[in-house]
C-alpha positions as CSV (number, residue, x, y, z in Angstrom):
1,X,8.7,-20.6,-3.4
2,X,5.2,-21.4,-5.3
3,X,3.2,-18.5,-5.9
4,X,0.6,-21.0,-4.1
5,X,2.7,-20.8,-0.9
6,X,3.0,-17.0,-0.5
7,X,1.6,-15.2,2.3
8,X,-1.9,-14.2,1.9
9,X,-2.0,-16.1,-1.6
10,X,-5.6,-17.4,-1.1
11,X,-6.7,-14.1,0.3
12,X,-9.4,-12.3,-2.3
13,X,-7.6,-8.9,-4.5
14,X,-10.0,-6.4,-5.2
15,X,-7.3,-3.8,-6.0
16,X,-4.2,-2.8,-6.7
17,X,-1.5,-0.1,-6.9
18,X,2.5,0.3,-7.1
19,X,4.3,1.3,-4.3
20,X,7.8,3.1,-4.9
21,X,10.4,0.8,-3.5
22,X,12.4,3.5,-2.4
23,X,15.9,1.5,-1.7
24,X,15.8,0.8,-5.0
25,X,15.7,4.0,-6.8
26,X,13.5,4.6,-10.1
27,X,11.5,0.7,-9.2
28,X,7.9,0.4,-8.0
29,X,6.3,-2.8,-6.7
30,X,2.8,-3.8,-7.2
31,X,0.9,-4.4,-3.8
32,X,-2.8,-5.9,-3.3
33,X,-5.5,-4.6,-1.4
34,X,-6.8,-8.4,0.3
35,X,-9.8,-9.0,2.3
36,X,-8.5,-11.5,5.2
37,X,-11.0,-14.2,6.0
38,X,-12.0,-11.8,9.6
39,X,-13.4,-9.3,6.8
40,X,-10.4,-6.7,7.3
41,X,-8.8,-5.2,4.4
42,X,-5.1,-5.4,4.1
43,X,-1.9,-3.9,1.2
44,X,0.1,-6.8,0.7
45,X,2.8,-7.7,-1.8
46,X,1.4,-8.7,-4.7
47,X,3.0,-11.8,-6.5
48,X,3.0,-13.3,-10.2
49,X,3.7,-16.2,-11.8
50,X,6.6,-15.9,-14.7
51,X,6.4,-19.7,-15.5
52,X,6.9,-23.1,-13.1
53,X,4.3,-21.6,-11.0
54,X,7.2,-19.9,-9.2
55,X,6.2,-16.6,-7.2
56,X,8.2,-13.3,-8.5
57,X,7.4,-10.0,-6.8
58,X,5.4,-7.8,-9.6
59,X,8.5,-5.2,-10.1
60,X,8.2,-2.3,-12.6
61,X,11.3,0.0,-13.4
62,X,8.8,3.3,-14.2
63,X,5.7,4.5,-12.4
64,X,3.8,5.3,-16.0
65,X,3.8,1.8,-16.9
66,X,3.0,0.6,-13.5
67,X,0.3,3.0,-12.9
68,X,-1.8,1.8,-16.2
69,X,-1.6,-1.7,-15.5
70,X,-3.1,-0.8,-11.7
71,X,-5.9,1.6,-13.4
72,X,-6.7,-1.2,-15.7
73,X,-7.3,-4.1,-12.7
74,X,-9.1,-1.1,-10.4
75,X,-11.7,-0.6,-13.0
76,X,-13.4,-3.6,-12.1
77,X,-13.2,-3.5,-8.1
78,X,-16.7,-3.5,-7.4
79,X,-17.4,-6.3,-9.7
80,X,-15.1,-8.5,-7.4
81,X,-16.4,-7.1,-4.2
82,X,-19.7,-8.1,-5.3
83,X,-18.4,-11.6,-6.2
84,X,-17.1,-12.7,-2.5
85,X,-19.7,-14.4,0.1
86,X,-20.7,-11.3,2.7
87,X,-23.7,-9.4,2.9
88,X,-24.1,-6.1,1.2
89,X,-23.6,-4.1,4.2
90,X,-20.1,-5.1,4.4
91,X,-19.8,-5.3,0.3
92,X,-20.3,-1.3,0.1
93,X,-17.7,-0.8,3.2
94,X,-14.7,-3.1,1.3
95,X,-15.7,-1.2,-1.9
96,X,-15.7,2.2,-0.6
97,X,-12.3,2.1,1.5
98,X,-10.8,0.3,-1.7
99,X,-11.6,3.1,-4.0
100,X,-10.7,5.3,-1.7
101,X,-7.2,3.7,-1.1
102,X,-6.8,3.7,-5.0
103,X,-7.7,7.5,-5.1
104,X,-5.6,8.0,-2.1
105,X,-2.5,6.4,-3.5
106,X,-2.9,7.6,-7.3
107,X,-3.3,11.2,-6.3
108,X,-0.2,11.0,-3.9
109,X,2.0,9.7,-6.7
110,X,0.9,11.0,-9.5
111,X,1.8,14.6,-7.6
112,X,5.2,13.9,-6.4
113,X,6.2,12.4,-10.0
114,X,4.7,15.7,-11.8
115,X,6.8,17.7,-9.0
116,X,9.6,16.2,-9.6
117,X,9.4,16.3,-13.1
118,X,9.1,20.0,-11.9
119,X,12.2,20.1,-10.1
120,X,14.0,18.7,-12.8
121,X,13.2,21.2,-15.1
122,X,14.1,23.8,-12.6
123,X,17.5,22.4,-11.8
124,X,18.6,22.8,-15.4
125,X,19.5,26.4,-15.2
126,X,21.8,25.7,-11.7
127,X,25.5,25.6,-11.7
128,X,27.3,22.1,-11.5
129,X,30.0,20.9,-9.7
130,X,33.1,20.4,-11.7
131,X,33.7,16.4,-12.0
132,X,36.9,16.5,-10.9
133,X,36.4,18.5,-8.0
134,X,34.1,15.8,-6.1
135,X,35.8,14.5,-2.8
136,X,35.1,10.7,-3.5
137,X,34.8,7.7,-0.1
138,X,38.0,6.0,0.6
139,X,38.3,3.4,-2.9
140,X,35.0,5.2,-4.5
141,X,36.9,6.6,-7.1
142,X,34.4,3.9,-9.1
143,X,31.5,6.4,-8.0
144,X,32.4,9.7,-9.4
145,X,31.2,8.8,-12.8
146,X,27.5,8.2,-11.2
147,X,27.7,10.8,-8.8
148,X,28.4,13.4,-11.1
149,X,25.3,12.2,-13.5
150,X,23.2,12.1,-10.1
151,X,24.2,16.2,-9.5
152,X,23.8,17.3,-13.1
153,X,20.1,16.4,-12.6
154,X,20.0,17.9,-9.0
155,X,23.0,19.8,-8.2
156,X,21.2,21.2,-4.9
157,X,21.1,17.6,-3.2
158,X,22.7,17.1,0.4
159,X,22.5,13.2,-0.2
160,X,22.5,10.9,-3.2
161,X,21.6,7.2,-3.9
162,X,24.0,5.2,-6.4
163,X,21.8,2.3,-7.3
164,X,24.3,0.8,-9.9
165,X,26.9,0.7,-6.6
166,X,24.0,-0.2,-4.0
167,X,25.4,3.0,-2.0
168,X,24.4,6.3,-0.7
169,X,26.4,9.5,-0.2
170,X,25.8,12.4,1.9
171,X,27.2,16.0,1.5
172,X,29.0,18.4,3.3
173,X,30.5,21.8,2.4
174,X,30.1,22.3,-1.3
175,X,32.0,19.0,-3.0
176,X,32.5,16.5,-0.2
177,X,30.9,13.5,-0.7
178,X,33.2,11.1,1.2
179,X,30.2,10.0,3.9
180,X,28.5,6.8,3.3
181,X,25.0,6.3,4.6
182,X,22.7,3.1,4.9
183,X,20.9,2.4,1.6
184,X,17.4,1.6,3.1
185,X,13.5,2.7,2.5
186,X,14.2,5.4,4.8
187,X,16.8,7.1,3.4
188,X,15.7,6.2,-0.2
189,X,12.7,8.3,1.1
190,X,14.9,10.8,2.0
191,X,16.9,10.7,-1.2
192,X,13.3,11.1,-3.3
193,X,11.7,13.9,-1.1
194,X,15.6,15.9,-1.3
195,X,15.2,15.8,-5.6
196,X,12.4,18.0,-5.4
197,X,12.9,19.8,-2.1
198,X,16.3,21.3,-3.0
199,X,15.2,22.4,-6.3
200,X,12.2,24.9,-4.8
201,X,15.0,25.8,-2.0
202,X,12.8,24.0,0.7
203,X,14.3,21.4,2.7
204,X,13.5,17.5,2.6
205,X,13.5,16.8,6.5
206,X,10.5,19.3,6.9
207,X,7.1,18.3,7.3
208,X,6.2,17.1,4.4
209,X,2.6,17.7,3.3
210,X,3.5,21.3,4.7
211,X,6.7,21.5,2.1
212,X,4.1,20.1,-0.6
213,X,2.0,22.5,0.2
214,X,4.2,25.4,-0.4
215,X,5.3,24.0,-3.6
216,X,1.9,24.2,-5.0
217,X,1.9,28.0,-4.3
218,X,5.0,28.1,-6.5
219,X,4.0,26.1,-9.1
220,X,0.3,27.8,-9.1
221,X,1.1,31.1,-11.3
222,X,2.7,28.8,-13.6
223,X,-0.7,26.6,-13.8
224,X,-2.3,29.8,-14.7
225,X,-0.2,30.3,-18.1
226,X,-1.9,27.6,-19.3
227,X,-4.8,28.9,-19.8
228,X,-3.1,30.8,-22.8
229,X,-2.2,27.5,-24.6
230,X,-4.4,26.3,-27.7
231,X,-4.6,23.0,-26.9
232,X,-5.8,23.5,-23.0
233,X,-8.2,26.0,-24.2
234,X,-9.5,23.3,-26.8
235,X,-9.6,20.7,-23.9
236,X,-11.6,23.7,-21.6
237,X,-14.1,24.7,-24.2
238,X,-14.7,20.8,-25.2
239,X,-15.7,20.8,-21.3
240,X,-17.5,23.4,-21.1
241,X,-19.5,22.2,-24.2
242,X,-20.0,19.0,-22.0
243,X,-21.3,21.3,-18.9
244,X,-18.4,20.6,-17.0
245,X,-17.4,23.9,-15.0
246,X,-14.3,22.4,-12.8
247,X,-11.6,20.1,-14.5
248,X,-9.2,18.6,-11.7
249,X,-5.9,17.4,-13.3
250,X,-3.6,16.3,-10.5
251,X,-3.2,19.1,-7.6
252,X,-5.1,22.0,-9.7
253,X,-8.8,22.4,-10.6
254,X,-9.7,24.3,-13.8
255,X,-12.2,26.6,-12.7
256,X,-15.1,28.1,-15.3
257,X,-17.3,31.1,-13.6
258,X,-19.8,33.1,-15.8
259,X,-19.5,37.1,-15.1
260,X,-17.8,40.3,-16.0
261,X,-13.7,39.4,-16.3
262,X,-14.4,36.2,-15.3
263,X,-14.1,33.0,-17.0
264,X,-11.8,29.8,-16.4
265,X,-9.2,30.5,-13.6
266,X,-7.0,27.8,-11.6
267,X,-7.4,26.7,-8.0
268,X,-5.3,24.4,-6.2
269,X,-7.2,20.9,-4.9
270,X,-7.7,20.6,-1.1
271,X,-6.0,18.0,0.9
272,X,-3.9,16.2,-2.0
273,X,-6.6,15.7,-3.9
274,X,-7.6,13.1,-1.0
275,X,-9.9,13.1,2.1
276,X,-9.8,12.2,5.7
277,X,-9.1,8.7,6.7
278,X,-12.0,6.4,6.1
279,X,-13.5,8.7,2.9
280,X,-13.5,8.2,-0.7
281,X,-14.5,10.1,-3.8
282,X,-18.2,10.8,-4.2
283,X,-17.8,10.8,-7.9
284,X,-21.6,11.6,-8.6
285,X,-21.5,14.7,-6.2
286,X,-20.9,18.4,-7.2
287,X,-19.0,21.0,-5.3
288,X,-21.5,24.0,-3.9
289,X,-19.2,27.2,-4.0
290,X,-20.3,29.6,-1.2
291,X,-17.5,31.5,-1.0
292,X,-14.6,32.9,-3.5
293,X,-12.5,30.5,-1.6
294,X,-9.1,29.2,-4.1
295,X,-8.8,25.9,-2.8
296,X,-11.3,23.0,-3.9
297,X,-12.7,19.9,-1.6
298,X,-14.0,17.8,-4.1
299,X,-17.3,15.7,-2.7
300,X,-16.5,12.6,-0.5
301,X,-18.0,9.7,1.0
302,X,-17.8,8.6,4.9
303,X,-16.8,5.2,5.9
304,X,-20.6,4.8,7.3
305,X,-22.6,5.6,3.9
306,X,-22.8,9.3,4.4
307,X,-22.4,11.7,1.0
308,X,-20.6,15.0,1.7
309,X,-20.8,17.6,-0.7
310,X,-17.6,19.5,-2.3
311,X,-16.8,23.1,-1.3
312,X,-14.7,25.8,-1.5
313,X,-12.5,27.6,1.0
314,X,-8.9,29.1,1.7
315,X,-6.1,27.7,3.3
316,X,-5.7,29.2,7.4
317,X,-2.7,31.9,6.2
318,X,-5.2,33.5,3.6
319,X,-7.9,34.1,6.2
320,X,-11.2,33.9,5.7
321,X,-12.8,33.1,2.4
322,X,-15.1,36.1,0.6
323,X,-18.1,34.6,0.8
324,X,-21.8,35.0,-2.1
325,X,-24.4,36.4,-2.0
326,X,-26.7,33.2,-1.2
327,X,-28.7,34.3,-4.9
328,X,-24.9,33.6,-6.4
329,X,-24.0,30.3,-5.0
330,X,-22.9,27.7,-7.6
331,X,-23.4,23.8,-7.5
332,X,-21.4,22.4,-10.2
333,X,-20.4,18.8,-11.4
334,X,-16.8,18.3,-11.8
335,X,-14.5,15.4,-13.9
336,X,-11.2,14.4,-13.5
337,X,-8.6,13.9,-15.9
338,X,-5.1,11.7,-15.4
339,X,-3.0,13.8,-13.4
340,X,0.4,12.7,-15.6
341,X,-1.6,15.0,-18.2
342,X,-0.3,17.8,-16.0
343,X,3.6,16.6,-16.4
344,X,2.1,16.9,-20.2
345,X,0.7,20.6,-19.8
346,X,3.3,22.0,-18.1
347,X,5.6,20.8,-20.4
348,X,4.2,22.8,-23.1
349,X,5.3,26.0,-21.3
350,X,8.3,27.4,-21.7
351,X,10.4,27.0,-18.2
352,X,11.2,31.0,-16.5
């Protein structure tokens, strides 16, 4: 088909952002964030023209690449949102909830690649199956080859998705992998979430933002060692120079406080790094610390207008936060780095 004839073609895009195309494993496909002539805001697949004015979808085989392309176009939302014919009311409300589907969507990939990466790195001390020993399909002796790649990245997997063979295999006992499932985005899903689950000995068909959760608390010690490398304590006294007293890098939030054995410490970021439905970063607020809290809510914006300041707090298992004295509260401004830069930091430490 034309590009010209494509749903939603002549709809206005005032962002955009890869989505993991998760029956295809390892490709992302850019969507569009379109204002639809009744003034509602809708992701749709976003198509480009490769010659002949022929529409392609906008497929990219690594989320790196396909993330910079995205930041590059989102730099300029608000331009285009000013650009379209409605009043400025309903301007700031299509420029607010696309930032804050950008933000949303950045932040919630950028973390599950860095903890995959993660899991990755922790897999590589695990024992792997012998190749000879995996129980194949009927006729999928053509699989053991990729099969056997697929477990000496993640031996700890219960289920496995062969995109060279368009197939997916599920485990049982220790080497059996003769049960075909359905190749689909669900499973695919499945498939992603089970790489990272299985190698923090969590399990992919829990709830999810809970399992997430608990992997932070792992990886959190580990943040902390970075504070002993050169080049992070370069990039924190550069800040600091800069008054900037919180750094947020993906999940974790590089915290400066002035007192005796003090200093920079880590915290983990609140809700993914996102907010509620209907908020979006408030990137001119500062976060007003009353409490000793470890977990950081960075300021936000309501859907109707109202700024929200960022605080501190704990998480309901660690109880309630140690609060300050009100003579020792702290407002700080805050900036945020590229949270791949984590993937980066963490792979400057050596793996336990």
């Amino acid at each position: 088909m034309l590009l010209s004839q494509m749903p939603g073609y002549a709809y206005p895009t005032i962002a955009i952002y890869p989505f993991a195309r998760y029956e295809s494993a390892g490709i992302w496909t850019m969507w569009a964030f379109k204002v639809r002539p009744d003034g509602t805001l809708k992701w749709m697949r976003h198509f480009v023209d490769k010659g002949a004015g022929g529409a392609h979808t906008d497929v990219y085989t690594d989320f790196k690449s396909a993330n910079a392309v995205a930041k590059e176009f989102n730099k300029n939302i608000r331009e285009r949102v000013n650009a379209l014919d409605f009043d400025d009311e309903l301007k700031l409300s299509f420029s607010l909830k696309a930032e804050k589907e950008v933000i949303a969507k950045q932040r919630l990939a950028q973390e599950e690649q860095f903890m995959l990466a993660e899991a990755i790195k922790r897999s590589a001390s695990f024992p792997r199956p012998n190749i000879a020993s995996l129980i194949l399909p009927k006729d999928g002796e053509k699989y053991r080859d990729d099969l056997f790649k697929c477990l000496s990245e993640s031996p700890k997997v219960h289920v496995v998705q062969l995109r060279n063979h368009g197939v997916s295999l599920m485990r049982k006992g220790e080497v059996d992998w003769s049960t075909v499932i359905i190749t689909n985005a669900r499973s695919g899903k499945f498939v992603f979430r089970e790489r990272i689950a299985s190698a923090f000995g969590l399990v992919a068909t829990d709830h999810w933002g809970e399992t997430k959760a608990k992997i932070r608390d792992m990886l959190l010690p580990r943040a902390n060692k970075l504070l002993q490398i050169s080049s992070v304590q370069r990039m924190l006294d550069e800040a600091l120079a800069r008054g900037q007293y919180v750094i947020v890098i993906g999940s974790f939030v590089f915290w400066y406080e002035q007192g005796k054995d003090v200093g920079w410490t880590v915290k983990s970021l609140g809700n993914d790094g996102t907010s509620k439905a209907g908020e979006t970063l408030w990137k001119e607020g500062k976060i007003v610390s009353k409490n000793h809290g470890r977990i950081v809510v960075l300021p936000y914006i309501k859907e109707n207008g109202e700024f929200v300041q960022g605080h501190t707090k704990n998480s309901p298992k660690d109880g309630k936060a140690l609060p300050r004295h009100p003579d020792y509260y702290l407002e700080l401004p805050f900036e945020i780095l590229d949270g791949d830069l984590m993937i980066g930091l963490f792979g400057e430490l050596p793996y336990e």
